[in-house]
Structures are given as structure tokens and as C-alpha cells.
N, C-alpha and C positions, 0 to 999 in steps of 0.2 A: 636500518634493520627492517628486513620487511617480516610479514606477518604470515603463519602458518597457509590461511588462504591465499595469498599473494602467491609463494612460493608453490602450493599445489596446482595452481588456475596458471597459463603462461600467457594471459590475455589481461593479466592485470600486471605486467612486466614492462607494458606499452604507457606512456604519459598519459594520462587521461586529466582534465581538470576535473577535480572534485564538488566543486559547485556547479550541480546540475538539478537547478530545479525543476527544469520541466521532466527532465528522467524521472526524475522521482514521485512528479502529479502522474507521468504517464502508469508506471507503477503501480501506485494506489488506486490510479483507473480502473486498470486492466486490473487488479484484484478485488475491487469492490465491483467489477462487471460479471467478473467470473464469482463469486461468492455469493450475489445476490441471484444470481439463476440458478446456481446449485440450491441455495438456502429456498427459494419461494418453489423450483421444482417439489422438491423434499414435504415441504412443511403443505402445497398444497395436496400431496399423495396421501400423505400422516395425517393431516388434519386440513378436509373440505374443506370446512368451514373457514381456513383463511383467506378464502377466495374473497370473502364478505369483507371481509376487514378494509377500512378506509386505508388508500393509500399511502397520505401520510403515517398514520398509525404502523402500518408496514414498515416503511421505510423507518421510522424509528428504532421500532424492534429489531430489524436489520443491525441498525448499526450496535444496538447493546449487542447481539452475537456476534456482529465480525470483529468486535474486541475482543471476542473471547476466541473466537476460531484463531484471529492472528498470532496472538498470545499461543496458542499452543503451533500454530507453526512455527512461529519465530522460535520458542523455546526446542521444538521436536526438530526441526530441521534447516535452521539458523537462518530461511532467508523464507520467502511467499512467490505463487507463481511469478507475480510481477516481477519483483523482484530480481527474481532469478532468470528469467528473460529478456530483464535490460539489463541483468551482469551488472547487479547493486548487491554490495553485500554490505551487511548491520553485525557487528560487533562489539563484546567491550573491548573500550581504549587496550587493554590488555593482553585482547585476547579473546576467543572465547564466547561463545554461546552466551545468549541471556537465560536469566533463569527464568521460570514462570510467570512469579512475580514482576520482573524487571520488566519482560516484555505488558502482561498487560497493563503496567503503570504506564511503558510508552505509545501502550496502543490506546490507551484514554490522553494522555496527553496529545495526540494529537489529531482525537476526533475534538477533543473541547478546544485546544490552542491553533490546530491548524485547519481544521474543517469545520470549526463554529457549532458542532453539533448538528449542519445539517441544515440549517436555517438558515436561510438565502442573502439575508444583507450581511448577516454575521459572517456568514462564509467568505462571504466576499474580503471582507474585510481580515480576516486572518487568513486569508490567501493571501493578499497583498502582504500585510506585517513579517508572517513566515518568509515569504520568497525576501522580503527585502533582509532579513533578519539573515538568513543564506548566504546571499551573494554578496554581503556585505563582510559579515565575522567566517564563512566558512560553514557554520554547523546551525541547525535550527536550535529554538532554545530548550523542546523535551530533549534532545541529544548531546544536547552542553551539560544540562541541569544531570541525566540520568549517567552520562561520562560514558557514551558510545560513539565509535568509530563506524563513520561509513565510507564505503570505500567503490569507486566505480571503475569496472572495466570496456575495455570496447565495445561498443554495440554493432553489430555488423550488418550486413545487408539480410539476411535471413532472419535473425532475430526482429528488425526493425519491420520485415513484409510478413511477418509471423503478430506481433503488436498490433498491427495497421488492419489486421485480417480480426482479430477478438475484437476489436472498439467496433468497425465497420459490420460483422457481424451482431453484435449488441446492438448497436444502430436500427438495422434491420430487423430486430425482433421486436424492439419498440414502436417503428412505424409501421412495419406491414401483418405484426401480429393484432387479430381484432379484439376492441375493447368492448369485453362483455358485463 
């Protein structure tokens, strides 16, 4: 039986394996690269003064909002740019949309379980546990524990020089923009 999105997408018709976890680091890349220039754009227009703010301190607050931003993408339109550019789509097992809720339970679960909050050995290290936890059982453990289906289609040569074009771009704002 396939699933409403299967059936509307004719690109997920194609075998694709499902354990893909660097899709899905690229993913969360590309949406934590695009979310944190929108978000430090924005907030430094609104408010100068977080120019001042310590970096880390930044990057923190960062990520308590792009729990919430995710959370309402995921909920308002079932998938995040990333996402939707490497043709990864998130689902319940069932079917269906997450609800508000559901999603920001799995967007906290997996800045604490799969990104360590952030924190560099930790990160490290539930980098490693997630991916082997993936490619081992199939599902990471927020997507087992919360009962969502993800599902991946082709990634094709435009979508991939379209990815490769955001990170490299980001790259470039970090090194050759100057640090004031």
C-alpha cells in the first residue's frame, strides 16, 4: 500500500533506500544554514543590539527558535526547505501531517538526542549513536519513540547542484564576510 504522498510525487515510485543518513544531516544543514541567516538577518534589523550578543549565546537562542520555526513548518506544510529539496518527506506511520505538538516534541528530540544541544563533543557523539541507530534498525529513536514515517525520493542532479550551491554559499558568508 503506498501512501497519499507516494502516490501524488511519481519520484518516490523509484526504489530508493531508506536509510539515508547523510540526506538527512544534508537536510538539516541546509535548513539550519538557511534559518540561521534569515533568523540573525531579521533579529539584527529588529533588534541592533544583537549584534553585541556573544556568539555562542546566539547560536543557542538560535536553536530554541528553530524548534519552534520547524515545528510550525513541519506542522503548516509537512516537510522544511531542506527537506523538500533532497525529496525527504516526514510523516505519521499513518499518514498525515504532524500536529504542532508532535512536531515540536520531534524537533526537541532531536536537537537534544541527535545534535547534543549544540555542544561539540556531545554533538559528536549523538551524531555517531543516531547514524549508527539509522542504519542499523532503519528509523532514528525520536521517529520510532514519536511513530513517524520517513520516506525518501530521488535526488537528482539539479536538486543536488541546487544543495551544493546553499552550503557553498553559506561557506562563503562565513569566510569572506568580515568579523566586526
Amino acid at each position: 500500500m503506498t501512501s497519499e504522498i507516494e502516490e501524488d510525487n511519481p519520484q518516490y515510485l523509484h526504489p530508493v533506500s531508506q536509510r539515508r543518513p547523510w540526506l538527512r544531516y544534508w537536510a538539516r544543514t541546509i535548513d539550519l544554514m538557511i534559518s540561521i541567516f534569515v533568523f540573525g538577518l531579521v533579529a539584527s534589523i529588529a533588534f541592533p543590539a544583537v549584534l553585541e550578543i556573544d556568539d555562542k549565546v546566539f547560536g543557542y537562542v538560535f536553536l530554541l527558535a528553530y524548534t519552534i520555526i520547524e515545528s510550525v513548518m513541519m506542522n503548516s506544510f509537512g516537510t522544511t526547505p531542506g527537506k523538500a529539496l533532497l525529496n525527504i518527506r516526514l510523516q505519521k506511520r499513518g499518514g498525515g501531517r504532524l500536529s504542532l505538538i508532535e512536531a515540536f516534541v520531534r524537533s526537541v528530540s532531536v536537537t537534544v538526542y541527535g545534535m547534543g544541544v549544540g555542544i561539540p563533543v556531545i554533538t559528536l557523539a549523538t551524531h555517531f549513536v543516531a547514524y549508527r541507530t539509522l542504519t542499523r534498525t532503519g528509523s532514528t529513536s525520536w521517529d520510532r519513540a514519536g511513530g513517524y514515517s520517513i520516506t525518501h525520493g530521488t535526488v537528482g542532479l539539479l536538486r543536488s547542484v541546487v544543495a551544493c550551491s546553499i552550503v557553498g554559499s553559506f561557506i562563503a558568508l562565513i569566510v569572506f564576510l568580515p568579523d566586526e
